[in-house]
N, CA, C and O of each residue as an XYZ file, in Angstrom:
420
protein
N       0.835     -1.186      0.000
C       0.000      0.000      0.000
C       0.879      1.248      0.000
O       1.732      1.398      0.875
N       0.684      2.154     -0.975
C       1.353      2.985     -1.284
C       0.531      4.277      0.197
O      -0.521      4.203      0.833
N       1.903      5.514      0.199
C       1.386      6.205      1.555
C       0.594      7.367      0.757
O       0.856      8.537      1.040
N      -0.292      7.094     -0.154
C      -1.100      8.750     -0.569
C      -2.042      9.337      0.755
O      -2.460     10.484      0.601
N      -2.361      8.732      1.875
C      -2.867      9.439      2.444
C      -2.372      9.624      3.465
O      -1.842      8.539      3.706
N      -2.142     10.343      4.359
C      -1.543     10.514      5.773
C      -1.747     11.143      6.656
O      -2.407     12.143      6.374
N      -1.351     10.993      8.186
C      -1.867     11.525      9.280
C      -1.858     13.107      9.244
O      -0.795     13.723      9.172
N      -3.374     13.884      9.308
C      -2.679     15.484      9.408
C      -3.100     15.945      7.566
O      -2.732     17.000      7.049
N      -3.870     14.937      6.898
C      -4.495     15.339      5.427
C      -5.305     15.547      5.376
O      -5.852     14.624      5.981
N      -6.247     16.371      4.967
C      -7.536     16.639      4.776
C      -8.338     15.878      3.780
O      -8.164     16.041      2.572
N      -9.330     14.939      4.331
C      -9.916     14.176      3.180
C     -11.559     14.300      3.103
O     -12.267     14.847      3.948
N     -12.010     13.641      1.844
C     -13.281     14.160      1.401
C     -14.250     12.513      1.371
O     -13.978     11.916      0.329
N     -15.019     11.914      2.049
C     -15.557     10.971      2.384
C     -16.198     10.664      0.881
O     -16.769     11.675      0.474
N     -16.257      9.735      0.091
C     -16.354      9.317     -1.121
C     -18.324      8.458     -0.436
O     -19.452      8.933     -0.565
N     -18.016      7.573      0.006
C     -18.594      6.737      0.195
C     -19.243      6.275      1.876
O     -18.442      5.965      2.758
N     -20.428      6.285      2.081
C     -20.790      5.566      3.707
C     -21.621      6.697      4.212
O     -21.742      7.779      3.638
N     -22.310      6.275      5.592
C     -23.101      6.849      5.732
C     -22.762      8.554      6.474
O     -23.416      9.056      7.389
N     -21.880      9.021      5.946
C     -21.355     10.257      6.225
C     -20.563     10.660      4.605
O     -19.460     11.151      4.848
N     -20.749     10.606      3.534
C     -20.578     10.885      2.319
C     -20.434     12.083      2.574
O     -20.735     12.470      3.703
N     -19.810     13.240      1.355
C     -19.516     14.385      1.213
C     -19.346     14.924      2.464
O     -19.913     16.015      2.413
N     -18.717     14.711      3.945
C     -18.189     15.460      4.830
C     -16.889     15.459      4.375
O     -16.539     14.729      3.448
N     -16.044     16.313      5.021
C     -14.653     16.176      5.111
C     -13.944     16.544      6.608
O     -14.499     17.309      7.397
N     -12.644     15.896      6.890
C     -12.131     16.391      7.920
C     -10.635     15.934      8.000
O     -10.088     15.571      6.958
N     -10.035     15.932      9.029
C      -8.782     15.719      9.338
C      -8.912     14.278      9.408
O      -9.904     13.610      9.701
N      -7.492     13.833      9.022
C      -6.896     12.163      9.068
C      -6.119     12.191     10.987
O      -5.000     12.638     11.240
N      -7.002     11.652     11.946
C      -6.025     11.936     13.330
C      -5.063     10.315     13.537
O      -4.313     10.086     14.486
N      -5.361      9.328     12.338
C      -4.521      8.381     13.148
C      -4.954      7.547     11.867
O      -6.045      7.497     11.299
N      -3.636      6.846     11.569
C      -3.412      5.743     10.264
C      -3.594      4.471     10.941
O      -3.042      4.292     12.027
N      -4.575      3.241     10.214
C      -4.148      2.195     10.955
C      -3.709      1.371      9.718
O      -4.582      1.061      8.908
N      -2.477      1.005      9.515
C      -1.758      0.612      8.316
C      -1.914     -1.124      8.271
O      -1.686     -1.593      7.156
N      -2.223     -1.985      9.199
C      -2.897     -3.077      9.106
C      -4.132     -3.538      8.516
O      -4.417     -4.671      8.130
N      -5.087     -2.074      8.505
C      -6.315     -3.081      7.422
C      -7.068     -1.962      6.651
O      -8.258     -1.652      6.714
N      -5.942     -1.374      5.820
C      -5.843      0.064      5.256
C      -6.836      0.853      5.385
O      -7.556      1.225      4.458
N      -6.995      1.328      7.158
C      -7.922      1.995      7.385
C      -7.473      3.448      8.142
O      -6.339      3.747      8.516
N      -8.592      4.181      8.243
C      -7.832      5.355      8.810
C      -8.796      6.071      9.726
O      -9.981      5.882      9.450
N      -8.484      7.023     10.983
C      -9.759      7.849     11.810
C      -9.414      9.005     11.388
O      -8.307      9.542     11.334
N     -10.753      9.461     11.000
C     -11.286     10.636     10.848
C     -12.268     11.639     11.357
O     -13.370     11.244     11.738
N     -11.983     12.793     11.390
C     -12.245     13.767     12.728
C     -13.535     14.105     12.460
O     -13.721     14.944     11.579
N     -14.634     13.547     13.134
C     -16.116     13.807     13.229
C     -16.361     12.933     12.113
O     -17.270     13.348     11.394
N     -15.939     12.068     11.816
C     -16.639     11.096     10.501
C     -16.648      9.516     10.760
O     -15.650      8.799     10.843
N     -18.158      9.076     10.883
C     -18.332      7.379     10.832
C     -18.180      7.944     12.589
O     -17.037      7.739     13.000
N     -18.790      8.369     13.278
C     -18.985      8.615     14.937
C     -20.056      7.435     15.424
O     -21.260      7.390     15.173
N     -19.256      6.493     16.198
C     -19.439      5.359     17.605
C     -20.151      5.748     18.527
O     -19.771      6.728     19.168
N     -21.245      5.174     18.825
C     -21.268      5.382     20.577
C     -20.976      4.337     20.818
O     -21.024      3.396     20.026
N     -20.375      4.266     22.720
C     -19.978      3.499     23.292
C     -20.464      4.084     24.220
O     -20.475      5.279     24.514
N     -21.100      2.731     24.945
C     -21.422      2.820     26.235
C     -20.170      2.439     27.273
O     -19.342      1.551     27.072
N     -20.234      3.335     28.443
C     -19.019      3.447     29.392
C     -19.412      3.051     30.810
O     -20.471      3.443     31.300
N     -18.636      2.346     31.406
C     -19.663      2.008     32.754
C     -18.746      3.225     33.626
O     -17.718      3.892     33.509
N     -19.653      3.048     34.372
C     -18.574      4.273     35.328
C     -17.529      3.608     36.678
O     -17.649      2.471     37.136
N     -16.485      4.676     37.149
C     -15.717      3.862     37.187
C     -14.836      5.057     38.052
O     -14.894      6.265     37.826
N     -14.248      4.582     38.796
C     -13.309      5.954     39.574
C     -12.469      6.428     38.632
O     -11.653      7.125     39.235
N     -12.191      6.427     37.309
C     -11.208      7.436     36.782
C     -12.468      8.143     35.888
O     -12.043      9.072     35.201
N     -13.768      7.928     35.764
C     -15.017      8.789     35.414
C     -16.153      8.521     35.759
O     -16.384      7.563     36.498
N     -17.144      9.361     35.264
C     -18.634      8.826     35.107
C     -18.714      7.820     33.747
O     -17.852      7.531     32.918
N     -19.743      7.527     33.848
C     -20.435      6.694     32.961
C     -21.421      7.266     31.859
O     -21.708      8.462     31.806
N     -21.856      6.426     31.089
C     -22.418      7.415     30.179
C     -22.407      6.625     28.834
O     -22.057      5.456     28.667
N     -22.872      7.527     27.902
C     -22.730      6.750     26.454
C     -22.231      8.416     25.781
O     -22.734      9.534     25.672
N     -20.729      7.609     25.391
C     -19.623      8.445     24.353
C     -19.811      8.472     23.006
O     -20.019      7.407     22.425
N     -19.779      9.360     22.484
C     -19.083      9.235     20.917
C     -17.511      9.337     20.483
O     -16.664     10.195     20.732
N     -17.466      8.284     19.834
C     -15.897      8.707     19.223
C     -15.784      8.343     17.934
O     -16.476      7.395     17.562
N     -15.103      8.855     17.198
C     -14.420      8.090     15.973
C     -14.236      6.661     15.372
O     -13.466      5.911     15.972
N     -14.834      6.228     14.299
C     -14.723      4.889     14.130
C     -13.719      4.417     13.124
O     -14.614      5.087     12.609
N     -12.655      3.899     12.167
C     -12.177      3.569     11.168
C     -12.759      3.649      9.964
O     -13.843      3.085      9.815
N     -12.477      3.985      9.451
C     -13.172      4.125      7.657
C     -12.040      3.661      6.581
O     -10.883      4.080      6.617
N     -12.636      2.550      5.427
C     -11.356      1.857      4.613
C     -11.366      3.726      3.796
O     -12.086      4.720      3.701
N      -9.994      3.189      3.379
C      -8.634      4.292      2.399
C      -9.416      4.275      1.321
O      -9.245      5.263      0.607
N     -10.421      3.313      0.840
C     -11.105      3.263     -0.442
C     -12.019      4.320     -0.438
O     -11.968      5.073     -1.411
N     -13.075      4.613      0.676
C     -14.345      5.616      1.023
C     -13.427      6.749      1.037
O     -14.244      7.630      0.768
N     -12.397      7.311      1.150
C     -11.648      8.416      0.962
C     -10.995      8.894     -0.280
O     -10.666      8.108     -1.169
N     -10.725     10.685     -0.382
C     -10.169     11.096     -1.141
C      -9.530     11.997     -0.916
O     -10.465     12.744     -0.630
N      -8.080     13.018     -0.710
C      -7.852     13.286     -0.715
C      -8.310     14.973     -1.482
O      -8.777     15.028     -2.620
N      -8.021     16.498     -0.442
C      -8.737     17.507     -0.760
C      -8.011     18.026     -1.170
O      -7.021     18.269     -0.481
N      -8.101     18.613     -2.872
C      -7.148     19.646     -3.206
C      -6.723     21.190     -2.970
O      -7.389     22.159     -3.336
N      -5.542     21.227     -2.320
C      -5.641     22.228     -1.556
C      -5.985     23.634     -1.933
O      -6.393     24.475     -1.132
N      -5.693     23.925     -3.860
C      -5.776     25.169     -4.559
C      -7.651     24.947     -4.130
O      -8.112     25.834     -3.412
N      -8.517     23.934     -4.524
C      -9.867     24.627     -4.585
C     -11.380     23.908     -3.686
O     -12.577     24.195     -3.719
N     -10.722     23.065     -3.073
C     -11.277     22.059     -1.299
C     -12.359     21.053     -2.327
O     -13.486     20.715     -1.966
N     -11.752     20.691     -3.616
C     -12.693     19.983     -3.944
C     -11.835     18.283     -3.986
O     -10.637     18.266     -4.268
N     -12.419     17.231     -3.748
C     -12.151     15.781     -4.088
C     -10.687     15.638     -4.952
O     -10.645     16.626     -5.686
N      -9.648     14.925     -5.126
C      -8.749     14.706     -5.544
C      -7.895     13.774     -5.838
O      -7.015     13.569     -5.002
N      -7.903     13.098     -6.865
C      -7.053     11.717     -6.506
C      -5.519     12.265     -6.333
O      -5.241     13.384     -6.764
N      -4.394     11.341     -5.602
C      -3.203     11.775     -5.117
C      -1.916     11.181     -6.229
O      -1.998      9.990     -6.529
N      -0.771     11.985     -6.816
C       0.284     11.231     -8.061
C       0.826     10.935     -7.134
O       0.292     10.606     -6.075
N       2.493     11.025     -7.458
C       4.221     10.784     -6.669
C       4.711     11.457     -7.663
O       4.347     11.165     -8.803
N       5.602     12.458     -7.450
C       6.607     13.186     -8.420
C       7.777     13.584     -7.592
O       7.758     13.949     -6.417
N       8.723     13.468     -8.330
C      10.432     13.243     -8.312
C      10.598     14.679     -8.671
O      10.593     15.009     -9.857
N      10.791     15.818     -7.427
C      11.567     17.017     -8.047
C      13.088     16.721     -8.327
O      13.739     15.718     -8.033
N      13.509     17.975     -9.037
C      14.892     18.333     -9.361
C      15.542     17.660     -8.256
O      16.009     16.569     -8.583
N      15.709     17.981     -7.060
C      16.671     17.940     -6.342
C      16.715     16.649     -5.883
O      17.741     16.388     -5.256
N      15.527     15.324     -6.058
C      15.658     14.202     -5.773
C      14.502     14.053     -4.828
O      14.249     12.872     -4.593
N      13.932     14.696     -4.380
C      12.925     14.317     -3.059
C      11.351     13.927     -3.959
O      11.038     14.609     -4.935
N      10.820     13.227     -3.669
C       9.087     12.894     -3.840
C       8.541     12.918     -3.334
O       8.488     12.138     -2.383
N       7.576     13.960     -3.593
C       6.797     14.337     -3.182
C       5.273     14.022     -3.944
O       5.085     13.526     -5.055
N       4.198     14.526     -2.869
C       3.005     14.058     -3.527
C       2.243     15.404     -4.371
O       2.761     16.519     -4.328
N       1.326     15.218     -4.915
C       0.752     16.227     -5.493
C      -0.683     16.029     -6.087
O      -0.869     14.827     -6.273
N      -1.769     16.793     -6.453
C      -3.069     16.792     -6.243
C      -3.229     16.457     -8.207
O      -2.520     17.200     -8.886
N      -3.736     15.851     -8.662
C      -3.568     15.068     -9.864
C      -4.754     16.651    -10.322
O      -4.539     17.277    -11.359
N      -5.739     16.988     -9.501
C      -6.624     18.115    -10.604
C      -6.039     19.288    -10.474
O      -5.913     19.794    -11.590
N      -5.557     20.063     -9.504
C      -4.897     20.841     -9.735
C      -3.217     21.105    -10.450
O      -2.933     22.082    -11.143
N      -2.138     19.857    -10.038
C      -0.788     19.643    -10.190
C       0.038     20.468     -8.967
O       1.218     20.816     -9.013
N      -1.188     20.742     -7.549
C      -0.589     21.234     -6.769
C       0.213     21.027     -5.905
O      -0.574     20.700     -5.016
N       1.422     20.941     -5.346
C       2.212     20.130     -4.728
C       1.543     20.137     -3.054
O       1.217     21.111     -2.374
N       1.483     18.479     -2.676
C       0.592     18.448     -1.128
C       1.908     18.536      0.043
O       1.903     19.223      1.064
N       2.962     17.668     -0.418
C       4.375     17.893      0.491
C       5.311     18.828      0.352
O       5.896     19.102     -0.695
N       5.439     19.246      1.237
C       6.548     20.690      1.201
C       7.680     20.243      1.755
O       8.647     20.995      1.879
């Protein structure tokens, strides 16, 4: 699995029952090419209570596959698939295939 998406990217939900949101990537899970995303695919969990809190029913973040995602182009916040390009000086970097905007600095 190639790294087009990564922790700290802004992505655009393709697919599931939170479609067209977008938000931050807070955590890669590179075992079952999945990833958490900030307010997207939201859990409750029930919590029993417990001396380090109360109890209650939480929301948090659930995993979403790398497939239901797309990467946001940064020139115009719309959907984006992600290249790999080899500057001059040797480094590769990524870049936004609709604009040709470079995503790594």
């Amino acid at each position: 699995m190639s790294a087009k998406i990564k922790k700290g990217d802004k992505v655009f939900v393709l697919a599931g029952k939170d479609k067209g949101k977008t938000g931050e990537v807070l955590k890669m899970l590179r075992a079952g090419d999945r990833a958490i995303v900030q307010g997207v695919n939201m859990a409750k969990r029930h919590v029993r209570a417990s001396q380090g809190g109360p109890g209650g029913i939480t929301e948090k973040e659930a995993s979403i596959n790398l497939s239901n995602l797309a990467h946001v182009d940064p020139k115009d916040n719309k959907p984006t698939r992600v290249g790999i390009r080899t500057l001059e000086d040797g480094r590769k970097v990524r870049f936004a295939k609709r604009s040709g905007e470079v995503i790594d600095i």
